[in-house]
C-alpha positions in Angstrom: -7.9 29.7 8.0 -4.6 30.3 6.1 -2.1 27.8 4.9 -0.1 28.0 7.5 -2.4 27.0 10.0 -4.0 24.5 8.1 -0.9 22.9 7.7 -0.2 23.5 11.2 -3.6 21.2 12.0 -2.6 18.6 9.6 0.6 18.4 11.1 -1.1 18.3 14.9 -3.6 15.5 13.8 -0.6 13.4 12.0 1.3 13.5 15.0 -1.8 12.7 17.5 -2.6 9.8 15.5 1.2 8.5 15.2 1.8 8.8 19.1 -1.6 7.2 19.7 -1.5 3.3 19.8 -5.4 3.2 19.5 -6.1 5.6 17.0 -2.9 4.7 15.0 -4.5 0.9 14.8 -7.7 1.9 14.0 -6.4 3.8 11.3 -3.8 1.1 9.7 -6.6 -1.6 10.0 -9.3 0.7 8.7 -7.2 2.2 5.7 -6.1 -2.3 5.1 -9.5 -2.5 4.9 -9.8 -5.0 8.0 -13.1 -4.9 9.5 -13.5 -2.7 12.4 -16.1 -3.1 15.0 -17.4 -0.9 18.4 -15.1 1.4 19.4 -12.4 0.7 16.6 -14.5 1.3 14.0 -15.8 5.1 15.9 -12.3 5.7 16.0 -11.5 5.4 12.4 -15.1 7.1 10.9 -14.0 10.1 13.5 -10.5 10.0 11.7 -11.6 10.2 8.6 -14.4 12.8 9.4 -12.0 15.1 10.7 -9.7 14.7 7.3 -12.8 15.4 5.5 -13.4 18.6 6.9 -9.8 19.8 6.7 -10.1 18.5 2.4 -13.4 20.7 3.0 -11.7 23.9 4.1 -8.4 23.6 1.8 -11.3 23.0 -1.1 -13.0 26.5 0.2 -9.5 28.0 0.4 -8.8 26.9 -3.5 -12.6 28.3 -4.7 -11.6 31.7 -2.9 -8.1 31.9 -4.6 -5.5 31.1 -1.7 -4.2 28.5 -3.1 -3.2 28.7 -6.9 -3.8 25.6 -9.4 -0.7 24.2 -9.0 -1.0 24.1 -5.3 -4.3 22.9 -4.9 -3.2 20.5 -8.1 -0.8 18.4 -5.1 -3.9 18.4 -3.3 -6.4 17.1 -5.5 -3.3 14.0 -5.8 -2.7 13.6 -1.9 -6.6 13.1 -1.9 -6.7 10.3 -4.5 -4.2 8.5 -2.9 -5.9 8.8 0.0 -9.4 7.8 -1.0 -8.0 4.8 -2.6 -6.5 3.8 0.5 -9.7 3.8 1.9 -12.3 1.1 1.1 -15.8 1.5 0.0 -17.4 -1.2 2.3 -15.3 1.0 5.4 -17.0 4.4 4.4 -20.5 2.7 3.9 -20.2 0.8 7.5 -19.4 4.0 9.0 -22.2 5.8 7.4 -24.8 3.4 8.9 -25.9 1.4 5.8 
């Protein structure tokens, strides 16, 4: 995938979580830290999958040299902020423990 269309998919998922009242909830409350039950809480873990997967292929892209150091640098920074946002106890529900 090149950087243009990966940004092109973050872009598309930003914007189908904004215009989303459902998803865009799930996503505030899960990133607060609120619990999150039933369909809420899928909502959110299938959020944050799909993130996951994109850090996964930006990641690849970086090992195989499409992205140089200071690039991938902004990236490794997004992603902290990121993870912070997102609580432990969240992560751990969602991964059935």
């Amino acid at each position: 995938m090149s950087t243009a269309a990966l940004a092109a998919r973050l872009s598309d998922f930003g914007l189908t979580i904004a215009t989303d009242d459902q998803l865009l909830d799930a996503f505030s409350q899960g990133n607060a830290g609120e619990d999150l039950t039933g369909n809420r809480l899928n909502r959110y873990g299938f959020m944050i999958e799909a993130i996951l997967r994109i850090w996964e292929n930006t990641h690849y892209q970086y090992r195989i040299d499409v992205y140089d150091e200071t690039e991938f640098d902004g990236q490794r920074t997004s992603w902290r902020n990121a993870l912070q946002a997102w609580t432990c106890e969240t992560l751990r529900i969602r991964a059935g423990e």
